[in-house]
PABAVEX-424513 format. One line per field, with one value per residue: x, y, z of N, C-alpha, C in turn; residue in three letters; residue number from 1; chain. Coordinates in nm, 2 decimals, m for minus. Each point is the difference from the previous one (the first is absolute). Example, Ala and Ser with C-alpha at 12.3 -4.5 7.8 and 13.67 -1.06 7.14 Angstrom:
n.u = 1.32 m0.04
n.v = m0.57 0.11
n.w = 0.78 m0.07
ca.u = m0.09 0.09
ca.v = 0.12 0.11
ca.w = 0.00 0.00
c.u = 0.09 m0.08
c.v = 0.12 0.11
c.w = 0.00 0.08
residu = ALA SER
num = 1 2
chaine = A A
***
This chain:
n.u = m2.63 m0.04 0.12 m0.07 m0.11 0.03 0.01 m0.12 m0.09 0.12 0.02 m0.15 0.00 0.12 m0.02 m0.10 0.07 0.06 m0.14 m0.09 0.11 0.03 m0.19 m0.02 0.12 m0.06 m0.10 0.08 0.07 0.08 0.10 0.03 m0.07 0.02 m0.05 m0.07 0.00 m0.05 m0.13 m0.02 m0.09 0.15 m0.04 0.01 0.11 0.03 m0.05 m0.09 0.04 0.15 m0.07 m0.01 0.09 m0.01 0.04 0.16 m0.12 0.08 m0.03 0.02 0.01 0.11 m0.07 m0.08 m0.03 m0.08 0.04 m0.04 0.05 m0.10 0.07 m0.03 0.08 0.06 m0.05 m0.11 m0.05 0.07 0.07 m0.03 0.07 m0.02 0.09 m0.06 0.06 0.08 m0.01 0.06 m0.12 0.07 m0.08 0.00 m0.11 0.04 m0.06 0.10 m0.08 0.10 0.01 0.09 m0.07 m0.03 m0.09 0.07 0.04 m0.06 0.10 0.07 m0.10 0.04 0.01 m0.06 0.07 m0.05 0.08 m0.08 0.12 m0.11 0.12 m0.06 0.04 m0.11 m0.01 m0.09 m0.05 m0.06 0.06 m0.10 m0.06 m0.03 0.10 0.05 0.16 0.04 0.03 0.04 0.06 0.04 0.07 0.02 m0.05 0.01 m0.07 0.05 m0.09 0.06 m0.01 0.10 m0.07 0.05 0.05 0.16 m0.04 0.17 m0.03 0.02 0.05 m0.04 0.10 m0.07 0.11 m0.04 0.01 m0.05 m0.03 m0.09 m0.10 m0.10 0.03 m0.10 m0.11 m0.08 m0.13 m0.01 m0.09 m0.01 m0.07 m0.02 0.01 m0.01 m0.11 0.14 m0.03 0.10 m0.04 0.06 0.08 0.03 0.08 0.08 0.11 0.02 0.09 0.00 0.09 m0.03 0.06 0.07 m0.17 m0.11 0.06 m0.06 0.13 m0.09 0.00 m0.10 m0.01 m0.13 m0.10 m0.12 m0.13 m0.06 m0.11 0.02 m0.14 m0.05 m0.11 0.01 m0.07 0.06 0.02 m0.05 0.08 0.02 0.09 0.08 m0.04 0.02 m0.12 0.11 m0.13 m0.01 m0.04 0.06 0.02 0.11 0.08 0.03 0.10 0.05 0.08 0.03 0.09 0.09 0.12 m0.08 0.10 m0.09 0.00 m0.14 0.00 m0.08 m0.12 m0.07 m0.13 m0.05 m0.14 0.07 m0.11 m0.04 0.08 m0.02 0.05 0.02 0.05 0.00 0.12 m0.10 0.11
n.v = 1.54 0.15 0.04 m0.08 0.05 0.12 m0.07 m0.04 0.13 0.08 m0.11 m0.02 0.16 m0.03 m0.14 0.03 0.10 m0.06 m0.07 0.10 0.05 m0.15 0.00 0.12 m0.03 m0.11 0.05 0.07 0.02 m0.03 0.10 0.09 m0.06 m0.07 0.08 m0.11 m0.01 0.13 m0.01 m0.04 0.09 0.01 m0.17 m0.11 m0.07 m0.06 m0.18 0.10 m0.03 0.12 0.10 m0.06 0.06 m0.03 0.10 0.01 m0.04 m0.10 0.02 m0.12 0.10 m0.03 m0.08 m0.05 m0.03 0.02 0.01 0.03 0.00 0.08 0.05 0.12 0.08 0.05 m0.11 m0.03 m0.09 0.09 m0.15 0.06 m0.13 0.01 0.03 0.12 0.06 m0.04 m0.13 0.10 m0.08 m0.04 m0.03 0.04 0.00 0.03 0.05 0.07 0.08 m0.07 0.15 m0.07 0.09 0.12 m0.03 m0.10 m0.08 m0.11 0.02 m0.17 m0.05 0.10 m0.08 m0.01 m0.09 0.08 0.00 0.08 m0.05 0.00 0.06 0.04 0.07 0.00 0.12 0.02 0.12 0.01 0.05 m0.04 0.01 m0.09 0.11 m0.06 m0.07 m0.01 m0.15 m0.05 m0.09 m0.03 m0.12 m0.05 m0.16 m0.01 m0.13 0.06 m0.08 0.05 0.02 0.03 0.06 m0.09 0.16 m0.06 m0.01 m0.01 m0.08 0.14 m0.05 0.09 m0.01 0.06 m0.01 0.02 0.19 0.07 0.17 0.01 0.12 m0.02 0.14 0.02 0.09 0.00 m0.02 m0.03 m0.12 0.04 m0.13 m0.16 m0.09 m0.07 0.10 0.02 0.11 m0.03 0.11 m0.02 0.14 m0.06 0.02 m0.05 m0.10 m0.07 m0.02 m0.09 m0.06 m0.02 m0.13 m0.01 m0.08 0.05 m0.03 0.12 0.01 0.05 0.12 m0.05 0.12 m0.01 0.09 m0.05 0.08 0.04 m0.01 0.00 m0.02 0.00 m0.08 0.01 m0.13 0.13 m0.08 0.07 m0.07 0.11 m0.03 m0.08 m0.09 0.00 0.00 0.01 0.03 m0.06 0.08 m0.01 0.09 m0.04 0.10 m0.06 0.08 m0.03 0.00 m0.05 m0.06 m0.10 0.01 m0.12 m0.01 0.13 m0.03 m0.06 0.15 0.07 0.00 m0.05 m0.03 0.00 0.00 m0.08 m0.10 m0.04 m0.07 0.01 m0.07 0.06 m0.04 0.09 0.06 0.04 0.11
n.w = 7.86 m0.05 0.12 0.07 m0.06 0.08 0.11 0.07 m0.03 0.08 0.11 m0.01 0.03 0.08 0.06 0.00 0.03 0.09 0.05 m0.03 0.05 0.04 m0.05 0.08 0.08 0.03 0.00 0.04 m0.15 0.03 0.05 m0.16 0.02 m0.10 m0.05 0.00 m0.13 m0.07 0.00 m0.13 m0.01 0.08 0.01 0.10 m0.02 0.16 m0.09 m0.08 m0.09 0.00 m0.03 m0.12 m0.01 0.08 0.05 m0.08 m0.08 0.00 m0.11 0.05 m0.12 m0.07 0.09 m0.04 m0.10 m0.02 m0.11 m0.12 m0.18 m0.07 m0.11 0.00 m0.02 m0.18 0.06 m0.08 0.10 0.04 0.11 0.16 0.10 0.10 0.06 0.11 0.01 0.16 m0.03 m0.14 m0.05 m0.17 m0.05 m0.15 m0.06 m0.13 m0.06 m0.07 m0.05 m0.08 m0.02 m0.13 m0.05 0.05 0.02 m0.01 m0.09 0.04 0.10 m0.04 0.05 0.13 0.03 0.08 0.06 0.09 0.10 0.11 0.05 0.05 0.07 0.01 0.14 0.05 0.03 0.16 0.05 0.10 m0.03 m0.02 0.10 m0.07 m0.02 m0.10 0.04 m0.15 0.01 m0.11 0.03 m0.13 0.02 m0.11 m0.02 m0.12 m0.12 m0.17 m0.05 m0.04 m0.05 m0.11 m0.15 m0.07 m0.10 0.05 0.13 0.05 0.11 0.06 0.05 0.07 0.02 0.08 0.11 0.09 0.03 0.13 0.04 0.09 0.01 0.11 0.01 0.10 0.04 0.12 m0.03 0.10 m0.09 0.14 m0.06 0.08 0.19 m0.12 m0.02 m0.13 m0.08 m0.07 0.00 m0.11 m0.03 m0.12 0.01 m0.08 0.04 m0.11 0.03 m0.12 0.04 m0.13 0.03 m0.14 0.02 m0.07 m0.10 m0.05 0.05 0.11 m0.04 0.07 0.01 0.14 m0.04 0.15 m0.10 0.15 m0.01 0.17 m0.02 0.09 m0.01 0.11 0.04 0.15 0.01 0.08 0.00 0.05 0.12 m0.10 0.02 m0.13 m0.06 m0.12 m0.06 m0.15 m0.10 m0.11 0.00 m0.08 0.05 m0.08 m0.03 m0.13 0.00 m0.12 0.03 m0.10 0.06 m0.11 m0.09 m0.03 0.17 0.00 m0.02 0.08 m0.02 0.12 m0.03 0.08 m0.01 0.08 0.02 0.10 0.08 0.07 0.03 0.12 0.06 0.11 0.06 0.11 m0.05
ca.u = m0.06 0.03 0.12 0.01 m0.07 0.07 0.14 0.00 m0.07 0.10 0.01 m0.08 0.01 0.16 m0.04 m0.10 0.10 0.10 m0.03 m0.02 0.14 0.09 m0.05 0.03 0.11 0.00 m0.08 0.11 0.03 0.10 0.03 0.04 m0.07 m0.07 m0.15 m0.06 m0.02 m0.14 0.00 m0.08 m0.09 0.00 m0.07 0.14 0.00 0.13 0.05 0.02 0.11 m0.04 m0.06 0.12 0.05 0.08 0.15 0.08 0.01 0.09 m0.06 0.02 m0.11 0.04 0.07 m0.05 m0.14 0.01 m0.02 m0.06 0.00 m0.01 0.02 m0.16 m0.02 0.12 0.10 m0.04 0.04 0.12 m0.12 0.11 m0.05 0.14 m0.03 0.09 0.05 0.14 0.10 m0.14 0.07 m0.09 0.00 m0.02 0.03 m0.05 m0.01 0.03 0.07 0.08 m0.02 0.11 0.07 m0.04 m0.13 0.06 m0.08 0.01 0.09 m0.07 0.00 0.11 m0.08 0.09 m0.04 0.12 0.01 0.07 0.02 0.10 m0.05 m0.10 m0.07 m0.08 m0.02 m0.06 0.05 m0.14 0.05 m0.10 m0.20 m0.07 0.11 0.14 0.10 0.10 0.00 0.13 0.20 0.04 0.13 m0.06 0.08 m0.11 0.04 m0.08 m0.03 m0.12 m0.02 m0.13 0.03 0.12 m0.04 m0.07 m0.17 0.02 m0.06 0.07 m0.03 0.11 m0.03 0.13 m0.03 0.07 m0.08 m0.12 m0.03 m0.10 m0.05 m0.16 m0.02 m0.13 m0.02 m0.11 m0.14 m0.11 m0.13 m0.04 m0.17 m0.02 0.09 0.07 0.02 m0.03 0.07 0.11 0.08 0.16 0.02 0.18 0.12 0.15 0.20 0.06 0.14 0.06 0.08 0.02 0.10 m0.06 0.09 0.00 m0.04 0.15 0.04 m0.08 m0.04 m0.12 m0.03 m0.12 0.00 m0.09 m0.05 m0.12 m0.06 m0.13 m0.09 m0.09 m0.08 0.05 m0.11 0.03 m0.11 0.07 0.01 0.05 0.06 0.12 m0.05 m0.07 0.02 m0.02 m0.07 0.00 0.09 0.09 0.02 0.13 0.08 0.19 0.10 0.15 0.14 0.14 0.08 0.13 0.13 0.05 m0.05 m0.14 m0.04 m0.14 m0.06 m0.17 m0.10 m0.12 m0.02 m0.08 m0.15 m0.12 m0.04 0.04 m0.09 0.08 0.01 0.13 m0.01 0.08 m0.02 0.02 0.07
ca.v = m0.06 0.07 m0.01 m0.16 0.02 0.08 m0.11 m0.16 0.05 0.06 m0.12 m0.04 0.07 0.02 m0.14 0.04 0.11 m0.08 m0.10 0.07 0.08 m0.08 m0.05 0.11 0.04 m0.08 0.08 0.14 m0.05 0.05 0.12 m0.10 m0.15 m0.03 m0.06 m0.12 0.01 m0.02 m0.14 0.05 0.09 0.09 m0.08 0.01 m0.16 0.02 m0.07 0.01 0.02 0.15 m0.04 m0.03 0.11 0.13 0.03 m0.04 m0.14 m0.05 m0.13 m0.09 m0.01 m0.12 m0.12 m0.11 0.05 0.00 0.09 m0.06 0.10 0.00 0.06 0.00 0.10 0.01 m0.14 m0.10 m0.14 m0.04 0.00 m0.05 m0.04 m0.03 m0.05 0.10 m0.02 0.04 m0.05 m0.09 m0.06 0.08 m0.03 0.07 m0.04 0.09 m0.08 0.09 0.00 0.19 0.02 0.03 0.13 0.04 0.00 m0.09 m0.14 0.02 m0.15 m0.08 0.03 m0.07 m0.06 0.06 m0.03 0.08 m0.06 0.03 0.01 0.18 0.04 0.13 m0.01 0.10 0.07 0.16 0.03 0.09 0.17 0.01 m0.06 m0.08 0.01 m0.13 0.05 m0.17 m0.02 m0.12 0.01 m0.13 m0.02 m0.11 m0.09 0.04 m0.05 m0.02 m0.08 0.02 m0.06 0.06 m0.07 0.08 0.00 m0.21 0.00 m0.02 0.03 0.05 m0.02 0.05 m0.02 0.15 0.04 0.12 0.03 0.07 0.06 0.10 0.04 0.07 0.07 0.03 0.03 m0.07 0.05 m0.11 0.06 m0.14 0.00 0.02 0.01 m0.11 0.01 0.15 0.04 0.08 0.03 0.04 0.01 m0.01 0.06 m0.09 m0.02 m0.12 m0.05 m0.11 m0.05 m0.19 m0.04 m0.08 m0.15 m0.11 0.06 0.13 0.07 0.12 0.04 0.11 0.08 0.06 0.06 0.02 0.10 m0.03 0.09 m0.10 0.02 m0.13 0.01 m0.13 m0.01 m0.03 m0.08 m0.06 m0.12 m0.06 0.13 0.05 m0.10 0.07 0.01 0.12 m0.09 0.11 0.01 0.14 0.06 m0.01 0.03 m0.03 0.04 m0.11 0.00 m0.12 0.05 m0.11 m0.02 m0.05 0.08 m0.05 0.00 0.03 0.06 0.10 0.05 m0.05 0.08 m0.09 0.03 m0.09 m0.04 m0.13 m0.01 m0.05 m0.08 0.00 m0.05 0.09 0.04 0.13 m0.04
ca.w = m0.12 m0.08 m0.07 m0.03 m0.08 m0.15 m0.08 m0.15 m0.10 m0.03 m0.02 m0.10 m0.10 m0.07 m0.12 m0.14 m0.12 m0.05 m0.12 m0.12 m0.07 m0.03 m0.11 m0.16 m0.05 m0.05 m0.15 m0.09 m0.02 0.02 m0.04 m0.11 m0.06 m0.14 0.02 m0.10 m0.11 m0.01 m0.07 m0.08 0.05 0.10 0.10 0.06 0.01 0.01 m0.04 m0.12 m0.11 m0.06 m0.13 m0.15 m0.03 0.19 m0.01 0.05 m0.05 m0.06 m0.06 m0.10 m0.05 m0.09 0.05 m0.13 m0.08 m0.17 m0.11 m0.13 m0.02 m0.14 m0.05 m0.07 m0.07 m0.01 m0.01 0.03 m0.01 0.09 0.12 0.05 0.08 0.13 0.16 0.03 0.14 m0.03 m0.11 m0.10 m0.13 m0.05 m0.15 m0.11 m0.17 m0.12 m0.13 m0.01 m0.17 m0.04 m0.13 m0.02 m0.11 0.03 m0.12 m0.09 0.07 0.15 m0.04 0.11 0.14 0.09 0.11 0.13 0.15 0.11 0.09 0.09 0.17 0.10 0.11 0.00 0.08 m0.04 0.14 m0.01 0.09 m0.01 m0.01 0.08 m0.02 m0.15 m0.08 0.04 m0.09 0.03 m0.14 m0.07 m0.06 m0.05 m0.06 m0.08 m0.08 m0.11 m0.12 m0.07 m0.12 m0.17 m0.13 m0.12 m0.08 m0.06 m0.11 m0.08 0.06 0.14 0.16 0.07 0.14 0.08 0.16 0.11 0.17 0.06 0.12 m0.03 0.07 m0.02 0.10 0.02 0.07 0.00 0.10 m0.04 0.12 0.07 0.06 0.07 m0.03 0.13 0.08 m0.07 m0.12 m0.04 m0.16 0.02 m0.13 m0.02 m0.13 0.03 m0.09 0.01 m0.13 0.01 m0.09 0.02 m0.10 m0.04 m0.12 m0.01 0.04 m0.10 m0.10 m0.05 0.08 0.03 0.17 0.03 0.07 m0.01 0.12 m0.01 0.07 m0.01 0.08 0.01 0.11 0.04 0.07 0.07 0.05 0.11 0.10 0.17 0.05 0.16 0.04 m0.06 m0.15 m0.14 m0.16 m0.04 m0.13 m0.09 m0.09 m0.01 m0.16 m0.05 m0.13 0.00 m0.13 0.05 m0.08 m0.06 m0.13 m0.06 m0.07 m0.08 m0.13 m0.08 0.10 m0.01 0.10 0.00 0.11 0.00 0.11 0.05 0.09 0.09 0.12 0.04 0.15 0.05 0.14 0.13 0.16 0.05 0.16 0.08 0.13
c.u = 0.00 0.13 0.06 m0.07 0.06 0.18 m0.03 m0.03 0.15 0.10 m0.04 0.03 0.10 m0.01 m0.05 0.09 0.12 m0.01 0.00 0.08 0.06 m0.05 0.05 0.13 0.02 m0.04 0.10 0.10 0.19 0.08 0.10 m0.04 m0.07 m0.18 m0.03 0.03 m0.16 m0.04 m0.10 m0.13 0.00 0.04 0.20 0.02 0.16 0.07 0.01 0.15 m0.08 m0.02 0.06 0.01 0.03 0.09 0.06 0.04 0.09 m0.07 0.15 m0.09 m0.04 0.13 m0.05 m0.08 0.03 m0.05 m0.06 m0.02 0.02 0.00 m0.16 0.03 0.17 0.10 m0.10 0.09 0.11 m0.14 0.13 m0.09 0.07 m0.04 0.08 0.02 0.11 0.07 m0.17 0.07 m0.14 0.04 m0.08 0.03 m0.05 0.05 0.02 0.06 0.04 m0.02 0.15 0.03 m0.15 m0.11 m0.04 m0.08 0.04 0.08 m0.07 0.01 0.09 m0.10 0.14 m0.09 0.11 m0.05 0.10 m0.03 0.01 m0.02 m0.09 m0.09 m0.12 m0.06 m0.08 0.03 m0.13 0.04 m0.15 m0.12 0.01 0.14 0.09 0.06 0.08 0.05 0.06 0.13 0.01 0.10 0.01 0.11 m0.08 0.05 m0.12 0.04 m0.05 0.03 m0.06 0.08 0.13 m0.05 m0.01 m0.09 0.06 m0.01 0.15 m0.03 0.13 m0.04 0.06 m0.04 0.07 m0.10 m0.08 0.01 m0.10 m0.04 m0.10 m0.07 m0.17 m0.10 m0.15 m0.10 m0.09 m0.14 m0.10 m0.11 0.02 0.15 0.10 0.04 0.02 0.07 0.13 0.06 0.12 0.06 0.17 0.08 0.10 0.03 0.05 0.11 0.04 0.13 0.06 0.10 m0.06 0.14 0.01 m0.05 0.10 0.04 m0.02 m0.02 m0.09 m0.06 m0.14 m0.02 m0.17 m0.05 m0.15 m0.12 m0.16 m0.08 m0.07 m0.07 0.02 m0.12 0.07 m0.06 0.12 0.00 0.02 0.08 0.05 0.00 m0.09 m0.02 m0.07 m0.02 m0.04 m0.02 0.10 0.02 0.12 0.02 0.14 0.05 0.12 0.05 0.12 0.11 0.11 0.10 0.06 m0.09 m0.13 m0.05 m0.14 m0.01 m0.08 0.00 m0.14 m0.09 m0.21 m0.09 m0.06 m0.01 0.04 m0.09 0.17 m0.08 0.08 m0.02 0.09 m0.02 0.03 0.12 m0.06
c.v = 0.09 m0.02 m0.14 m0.02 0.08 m0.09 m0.07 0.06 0.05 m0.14 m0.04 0.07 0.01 m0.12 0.01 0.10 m0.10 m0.13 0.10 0.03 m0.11 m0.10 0.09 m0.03 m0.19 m0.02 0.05 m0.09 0.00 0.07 m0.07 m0.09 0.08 m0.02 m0.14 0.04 m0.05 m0.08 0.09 0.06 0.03 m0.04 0.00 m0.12 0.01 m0.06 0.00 0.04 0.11 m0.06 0.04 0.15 0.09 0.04 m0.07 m0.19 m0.01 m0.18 m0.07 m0.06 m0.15 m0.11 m0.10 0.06 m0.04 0.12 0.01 0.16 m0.04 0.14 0.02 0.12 0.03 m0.09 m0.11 m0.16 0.00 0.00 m0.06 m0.02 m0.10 m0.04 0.12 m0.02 0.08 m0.05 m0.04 m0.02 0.11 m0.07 0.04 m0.05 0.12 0.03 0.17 0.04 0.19 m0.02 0.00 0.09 0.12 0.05 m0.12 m0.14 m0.04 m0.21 m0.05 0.02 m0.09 m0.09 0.00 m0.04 0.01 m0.09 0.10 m0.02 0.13 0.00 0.10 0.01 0.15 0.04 0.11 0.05 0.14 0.14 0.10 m0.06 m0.05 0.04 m0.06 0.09 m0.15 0.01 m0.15 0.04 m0.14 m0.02 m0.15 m0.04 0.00 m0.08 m0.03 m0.03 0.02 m0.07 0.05 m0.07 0.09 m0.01 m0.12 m0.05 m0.12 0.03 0.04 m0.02 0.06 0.03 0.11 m0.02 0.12 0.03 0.09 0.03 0.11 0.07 0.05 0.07 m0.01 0.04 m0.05 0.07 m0.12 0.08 m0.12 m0.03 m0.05 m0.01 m0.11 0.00 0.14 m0.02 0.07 m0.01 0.07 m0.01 0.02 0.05 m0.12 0.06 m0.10 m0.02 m0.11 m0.05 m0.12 0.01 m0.16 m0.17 m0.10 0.11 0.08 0.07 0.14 0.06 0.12 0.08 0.03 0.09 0.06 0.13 m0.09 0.08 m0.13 0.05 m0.15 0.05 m0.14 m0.01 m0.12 m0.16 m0.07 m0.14 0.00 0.23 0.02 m0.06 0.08 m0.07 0.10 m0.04 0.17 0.01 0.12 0.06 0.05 0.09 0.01 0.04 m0.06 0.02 m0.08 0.04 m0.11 0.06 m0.03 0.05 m0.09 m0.06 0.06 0.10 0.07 0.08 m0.05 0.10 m0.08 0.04 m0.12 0.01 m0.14 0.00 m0.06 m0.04 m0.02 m0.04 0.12 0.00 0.13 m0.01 0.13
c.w = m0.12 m0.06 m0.09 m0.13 m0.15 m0.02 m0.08 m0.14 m0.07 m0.12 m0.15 m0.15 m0.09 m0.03 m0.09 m0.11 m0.01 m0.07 m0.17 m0.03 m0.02 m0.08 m0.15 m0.04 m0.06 m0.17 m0.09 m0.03 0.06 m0.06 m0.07 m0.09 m0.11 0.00 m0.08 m0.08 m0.08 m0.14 m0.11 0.08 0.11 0.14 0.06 0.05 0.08 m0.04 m0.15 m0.07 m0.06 m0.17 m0.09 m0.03 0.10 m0.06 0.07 m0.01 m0.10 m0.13 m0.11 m0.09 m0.08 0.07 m0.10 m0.08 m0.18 m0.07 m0.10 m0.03 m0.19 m0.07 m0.11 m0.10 m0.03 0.01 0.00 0.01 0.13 0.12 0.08 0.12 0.11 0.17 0.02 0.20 0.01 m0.10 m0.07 m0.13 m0.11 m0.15 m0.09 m0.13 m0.05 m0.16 m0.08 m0.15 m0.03 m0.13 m0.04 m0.01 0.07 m0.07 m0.10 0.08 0.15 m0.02 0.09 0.16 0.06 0.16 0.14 0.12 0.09 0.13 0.13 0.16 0.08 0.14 0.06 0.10 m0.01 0.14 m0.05 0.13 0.05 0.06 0.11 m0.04 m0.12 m0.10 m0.01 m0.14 0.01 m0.17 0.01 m0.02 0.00 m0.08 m0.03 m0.13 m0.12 m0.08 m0.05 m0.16 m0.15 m0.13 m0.14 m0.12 m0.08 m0.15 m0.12 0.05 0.08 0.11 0.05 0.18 0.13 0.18 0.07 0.10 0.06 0.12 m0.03 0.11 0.03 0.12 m0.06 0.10 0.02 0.10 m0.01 0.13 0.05 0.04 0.05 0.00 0.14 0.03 m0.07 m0.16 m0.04 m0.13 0.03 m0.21 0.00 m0.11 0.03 m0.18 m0.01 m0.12 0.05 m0.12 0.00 m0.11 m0.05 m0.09 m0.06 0.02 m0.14 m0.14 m0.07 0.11 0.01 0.18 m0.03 0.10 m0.02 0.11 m0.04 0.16 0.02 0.12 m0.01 0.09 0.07 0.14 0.13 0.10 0.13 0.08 0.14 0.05 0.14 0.02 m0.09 m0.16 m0.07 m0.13 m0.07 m0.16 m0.04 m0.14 m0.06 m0.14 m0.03 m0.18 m0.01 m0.09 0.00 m0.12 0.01 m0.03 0.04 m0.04 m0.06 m0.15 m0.04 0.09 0.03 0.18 m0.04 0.10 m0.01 0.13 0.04 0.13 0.05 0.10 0.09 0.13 0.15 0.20 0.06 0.13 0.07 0.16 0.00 0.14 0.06
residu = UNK UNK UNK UNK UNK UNK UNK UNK UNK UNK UNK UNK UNK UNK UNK UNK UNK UNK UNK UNK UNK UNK UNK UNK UNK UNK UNK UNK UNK UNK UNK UNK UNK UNK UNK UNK UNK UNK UNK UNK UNK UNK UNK UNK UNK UNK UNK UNK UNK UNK UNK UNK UNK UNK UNK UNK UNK UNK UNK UNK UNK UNK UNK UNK UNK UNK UNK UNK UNK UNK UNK UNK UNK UNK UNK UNK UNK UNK UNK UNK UNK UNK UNK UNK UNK UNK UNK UNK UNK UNK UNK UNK UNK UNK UNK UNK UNK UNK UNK UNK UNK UNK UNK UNK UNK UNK UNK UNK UNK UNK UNK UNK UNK UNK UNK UNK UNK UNK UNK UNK UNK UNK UNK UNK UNK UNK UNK UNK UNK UNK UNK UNK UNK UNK UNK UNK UNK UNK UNK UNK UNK UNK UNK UNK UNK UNK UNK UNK UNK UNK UNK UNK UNK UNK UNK UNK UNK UNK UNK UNK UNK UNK UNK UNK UNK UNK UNK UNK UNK UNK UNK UNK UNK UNK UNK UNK UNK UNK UNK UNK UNK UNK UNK UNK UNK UNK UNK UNK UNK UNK UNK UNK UNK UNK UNK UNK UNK UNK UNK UNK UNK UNK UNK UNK UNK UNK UNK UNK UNK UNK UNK UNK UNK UNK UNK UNK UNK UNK UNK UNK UNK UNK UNK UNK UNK UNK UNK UNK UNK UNK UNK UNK UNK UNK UNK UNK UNK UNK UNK UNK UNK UNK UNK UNK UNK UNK UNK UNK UNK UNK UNK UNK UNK UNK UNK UNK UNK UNK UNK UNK UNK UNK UNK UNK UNK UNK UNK UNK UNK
num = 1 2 3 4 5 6 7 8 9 10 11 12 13 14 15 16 17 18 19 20 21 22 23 24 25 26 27 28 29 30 31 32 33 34 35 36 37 38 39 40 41 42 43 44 45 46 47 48 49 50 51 52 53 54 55 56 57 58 59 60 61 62 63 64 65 66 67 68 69 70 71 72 73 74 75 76 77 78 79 80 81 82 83 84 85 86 87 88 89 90 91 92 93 94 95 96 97 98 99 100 101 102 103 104 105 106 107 108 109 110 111 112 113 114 115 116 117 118 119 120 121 122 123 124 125 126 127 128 129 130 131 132 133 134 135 136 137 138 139 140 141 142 143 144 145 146 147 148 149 150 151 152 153 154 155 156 157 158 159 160 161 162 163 164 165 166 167 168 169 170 171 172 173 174 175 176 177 178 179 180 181 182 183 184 185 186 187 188 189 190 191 192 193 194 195 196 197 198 199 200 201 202 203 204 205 206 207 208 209 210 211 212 213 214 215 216 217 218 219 220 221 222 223 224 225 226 227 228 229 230 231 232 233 234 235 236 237 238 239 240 241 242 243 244 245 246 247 248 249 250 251 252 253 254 255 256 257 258 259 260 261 262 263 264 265 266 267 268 269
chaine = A A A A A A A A A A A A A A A A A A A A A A A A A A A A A A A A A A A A A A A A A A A A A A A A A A A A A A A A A A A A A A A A A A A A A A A A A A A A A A A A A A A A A A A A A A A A A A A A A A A A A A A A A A A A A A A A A A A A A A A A A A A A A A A A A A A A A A A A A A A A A A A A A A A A A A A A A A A A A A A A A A A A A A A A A A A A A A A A A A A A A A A A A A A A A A A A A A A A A A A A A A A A A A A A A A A A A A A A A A A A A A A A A A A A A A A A A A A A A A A A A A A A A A A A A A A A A A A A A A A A A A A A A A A A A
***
């Protein structure tokens, strides 16, 4: 009976260590595996989507959205306003007077409503935790319209199409209020060159070529894993310069401080 006794206990005991060691190793996570991804304040969700800014996120930032943007300082009156996306559209009027002779009276004003198509896909890319690096590259169909008066105080009216090309380099920081929402500001640099000939009017070809440096503030909101809008507004300075090929051909330089706002729809790949 003793020996019979210390079996079953012998029995019993190695059940009991082999149930525990094969509950623990159930527990642990497998060797390799990725922990959850943690969710604002720490907590751990296995089903949650890592949150807006991980590394290693890839954002399409601008799949649809709009634009709006007005010139407030150094160019008063030019306001431009559009549908941006991969393919966006963008339209502009403004109302613009030189001085003939430098110091001298200022002639009549020239009016100008531009009109451009572009392709311009816009990306970021999160280099690590909350830091993204991306930008725009766009390449685009452009025509535009003006009109001024001629010293007999005839309406001159002229038309130019051509292209336009640009890039916007920019890097940006996410700061996450909760698990859905965060601020991501971003400040960007461009150049853009565009070239028109003309279709209607005095035979002319024009060369522009603009510098600009933008900041904005973008106010993240999560639709789902991978769905985003990205609402905002932004502060714009742009320098640009003209110049015609044909004699007595009206070029400059202009240069311009606004603001505007813009709205985008984007995915996280």
């Amino acid at each position: 009976m003793p020996n019979k006794t210390r079996f079953i206990s012998t029995v019993l005991v190695a059940s009991l260590f082999t149930f525990a060691a094969s509950s623990a190793s159930a527990d642990e996570a497998p060797l390799g595996a990725e922990p959850s991804p943690a969710r604002e304040g720490g907590a751990t969700d296995p089903h949650a989507p890592a949150p807006f800014g991980s590394r290693g996120q890839f954002a399409l930032d601008d799949l649809l959205g709009f634009h709006l943007y007005s010139v407030a300082i150094a160019q008063p009156g030019a306001t431009t306003i559009g549908a941006s996306g991969i393919v966006s559209y963008m339209t502009s009027s403004s109302s613009v007077t030189y001085n003939e002779v430098p110091g001298g009276p200022s002639g009549s004003p020239i009016s100008t409503q531009f009109t451009q198509i572009t392709f311009s896909p816009s990306f970021d890319y999160f280099i690590s935790d909350r830091i993204s690096v991306g930008g725009v590259v766009g390449i685009g169909y452009q025509r535009s319209r003006g009109s001024a008066l001629t010293e007999t105080g005839e309406r001159t009216v002229y038309v130019q199409s051509g292209y336009a090309l640009s890039l916007r380099p920019r890097i940006g920081y996410v700061s996450r209020l909760t698990d859905d929402i965060a601020l991501w500001p971003r400040i960007s640099v461009g150049y853009a060159v565009s070239r028109a000939s003309a279709d209607e009017g005095p035979e002319d070809r024009a060369l522009s070529k603009m510098y600009s440096a933008e900041a904005e503030l973008g106010v993240v909101v999560r639709l789902g894993q991978r769905a985003y809008l990205n609402v905002g507004p932004t502060l714009t300075y742009n320098s640009s310069t003209s110049e015609g090929s044909a004699p007595g051909s009206i070029g400059g330089e202009s240069s311009g401080l606004g603001g505007g706002a813009r709205g985008t729809f984007g995915l996280l790949l």
